[in-house]
N, C-alpha and C positions, 0 to 999 in steps of 0.2 A: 727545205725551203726556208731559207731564213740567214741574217746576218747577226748571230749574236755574239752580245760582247760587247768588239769594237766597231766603227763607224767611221766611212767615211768621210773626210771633212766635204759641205758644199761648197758652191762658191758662194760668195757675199752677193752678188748681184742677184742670183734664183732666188735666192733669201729677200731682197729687199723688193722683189717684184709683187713679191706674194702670189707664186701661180698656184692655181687651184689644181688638182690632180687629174687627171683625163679618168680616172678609175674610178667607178659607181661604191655607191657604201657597202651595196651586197658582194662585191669583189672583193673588199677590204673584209669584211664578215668572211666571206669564205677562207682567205687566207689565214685569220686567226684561228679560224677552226684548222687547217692544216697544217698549221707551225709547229713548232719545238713546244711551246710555250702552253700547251695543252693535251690532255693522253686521249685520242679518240676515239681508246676504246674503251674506257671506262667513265669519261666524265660526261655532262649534259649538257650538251651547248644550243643554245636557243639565239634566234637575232630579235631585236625590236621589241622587247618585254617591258609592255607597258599596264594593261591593265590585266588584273587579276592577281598579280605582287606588288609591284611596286607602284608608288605615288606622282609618277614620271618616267617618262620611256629611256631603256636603256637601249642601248642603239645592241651587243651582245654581251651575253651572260653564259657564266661557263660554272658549273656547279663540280666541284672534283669526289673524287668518292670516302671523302672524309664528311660532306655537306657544306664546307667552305665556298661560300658565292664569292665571283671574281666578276666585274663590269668593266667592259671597255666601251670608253665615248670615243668614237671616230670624227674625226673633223677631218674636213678635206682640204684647208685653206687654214692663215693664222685669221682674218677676220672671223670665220665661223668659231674658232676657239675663241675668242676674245668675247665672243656673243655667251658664250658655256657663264660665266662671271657675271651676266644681267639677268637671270634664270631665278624662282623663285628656290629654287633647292640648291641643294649644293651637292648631291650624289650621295646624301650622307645619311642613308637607310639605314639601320642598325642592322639587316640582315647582307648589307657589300661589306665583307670584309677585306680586298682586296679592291682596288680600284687605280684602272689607268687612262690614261688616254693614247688615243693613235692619232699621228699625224704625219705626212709627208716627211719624209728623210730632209725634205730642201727647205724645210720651213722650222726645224729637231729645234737649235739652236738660239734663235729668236723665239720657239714656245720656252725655254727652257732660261733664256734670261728672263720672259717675262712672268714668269715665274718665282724666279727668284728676287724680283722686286717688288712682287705682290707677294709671298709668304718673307722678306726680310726682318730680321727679330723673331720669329716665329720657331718652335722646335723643328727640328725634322719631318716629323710624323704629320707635319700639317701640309707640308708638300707632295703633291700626287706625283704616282713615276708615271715615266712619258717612253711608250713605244713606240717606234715608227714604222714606217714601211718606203719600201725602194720601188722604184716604176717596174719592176719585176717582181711586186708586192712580196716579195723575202720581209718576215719581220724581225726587226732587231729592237734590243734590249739596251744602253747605256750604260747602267745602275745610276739614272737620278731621279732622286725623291724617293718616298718610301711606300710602296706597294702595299703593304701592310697598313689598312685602315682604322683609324684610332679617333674619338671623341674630343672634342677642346678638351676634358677632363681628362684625359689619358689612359680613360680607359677603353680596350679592345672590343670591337662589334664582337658581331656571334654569327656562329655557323647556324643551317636552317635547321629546323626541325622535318621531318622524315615528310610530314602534311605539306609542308612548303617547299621539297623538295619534288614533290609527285605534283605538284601545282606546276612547276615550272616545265616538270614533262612533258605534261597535259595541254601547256602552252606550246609546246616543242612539235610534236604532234599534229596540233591543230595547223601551225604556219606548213606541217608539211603539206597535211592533208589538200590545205587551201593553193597551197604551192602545185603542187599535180592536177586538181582539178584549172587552174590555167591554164598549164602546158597541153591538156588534153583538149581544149577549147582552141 
């Protein structure tokens, strides 16, 4: 499930409408856990991880079995990205060493100049890469900006420690748990 790599081009008008997605955030979270882009059966992927790790809510968190945390902010719309920029944080835990965002296939292009006009002058490493997803939520990859989360100082975050790792289980867990006693109500 997934369109990696290349991409197709939109057209400029979907682009300049700014349509928001018909597809809920938890569709989008499901589909990064289904993709290429993650091993399911070894990593921990949790959706909505806000208190108990981190300082602000990560929309999904995917922990790989080396302890390398990876965050994805989904936005569904370029306004809602644009809003990620007036936010007191900036995603910039020392324990996200990887960090992307997902956005509509129709809006890839306009996230990705406006990016490059707000990181211009800037090294590489201060630009986030940007995933998208297609109305058949297939997720695809570009290669722009750099995935690999780095410090203004240049130096590399950290992977978790084994406690912060069972933390994030433990979180993983609970959203099931809470998740099944719904569906049985």
């Amino acid at each position: 499930m997934g369109c990696r790599g290349k991409r197709k081009k939109s057209d400029s008008t979907t682009q300049n409408r700014g349509i928001v997605t018909e597809h809920s955030v938890r569709e989008i979270q499901q589909a990064l856990h289904d993709s290429w882009l993650f091993n399911q059966r070894s990593d921990i992927m949790v959706p909505n991880v806000s208190w108990g790790l981190l300082p602000y809510e990560a929309d999904f968190v995917n922990i790989n079995r080396s302890g390398y945390m990876t965050e994805v902010e989904i936005k569904r719309s370029f306004e809602d990205f644009k809003k990620d920029f007036s936010k007191k944080h900036n995603h910039d835990d020392e324990r996200v060493y990887y960090f992307y965002y997902c956005v509509p296939e129709s809006i890839y292009e306009k996230v990705t100049d406006f990016l490059d006009k707000k990181f211009e002058g800037n090294p590489n490493y201060n630009k986030p890469a940007v995933l998208f997803y297609d109305e058949n939520l297939g997720i695809g990859y570009a290669n722009y900006g750099n995935k690999g989360a780095m410090r203004k100082d240049g130096v590399r975050y950290r992977k978790l420690f084994l406690e912060e790792q069972l933390t994030v289980a433990r979180l993983g867990t609970l959203r099931y748990w809470k998740q099944e006693t719904k569906i049985e109500k």
